[in-house]
N, C-alpha and C positions, 0 to 999 in steps of 0.2 A: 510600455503602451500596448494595450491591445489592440490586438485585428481586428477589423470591422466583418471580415468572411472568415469564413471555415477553417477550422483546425484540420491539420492533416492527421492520416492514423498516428505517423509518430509521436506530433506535440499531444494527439490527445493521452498517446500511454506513459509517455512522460510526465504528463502534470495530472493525471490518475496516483501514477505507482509515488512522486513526489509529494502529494497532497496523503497517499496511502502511511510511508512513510513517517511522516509529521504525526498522523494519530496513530502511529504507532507507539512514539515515541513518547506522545503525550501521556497514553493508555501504560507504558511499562518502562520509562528510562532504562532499563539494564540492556534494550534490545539498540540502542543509539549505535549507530558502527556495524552493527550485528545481523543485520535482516539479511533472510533467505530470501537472494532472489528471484531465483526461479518460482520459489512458492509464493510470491509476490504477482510474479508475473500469471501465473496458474487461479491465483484467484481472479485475477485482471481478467484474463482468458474467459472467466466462469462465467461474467455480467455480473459481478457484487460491486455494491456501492462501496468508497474505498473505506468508506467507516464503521461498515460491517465486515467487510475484508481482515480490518487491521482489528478488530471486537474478536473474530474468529481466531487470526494468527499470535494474537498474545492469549487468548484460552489457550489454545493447542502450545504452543510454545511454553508458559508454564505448566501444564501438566508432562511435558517432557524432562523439564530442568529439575520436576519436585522426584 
């Protein structure tokens, strides 16, 4: 059930990085288990929406893996 007020910083970077996450996983299954969190958290930090976030971190992430 949702809150009717305000998410705190935490639930906001948790259901950011959780929602980031999901299109990640959607965007490259091999990354499921595998996400760098810090560089999760670093685009969080950045102000990217999580679905340009997670667009960016599978670009970058396969150009490392090829």
């Amino acid at each position: 059930m949702k809150r009717h007020f305000a998410q705190t910083k935490a639930e906001r970077q948790a259901d950011w990085l959780a929602r980031f996450s999901d299109a990640v996983v959607t965007l490259d299954p091999r990354h499921a288990g595998r996400i760098d969190w810090d560089t999760a958290k670093h685009l969080y930090f950045s102000g990217m929406t999580f679905a340009d976030a997670a667009a960016q971190y599978v670009r970058n992430r396969s150009t490392q893996e090829a």
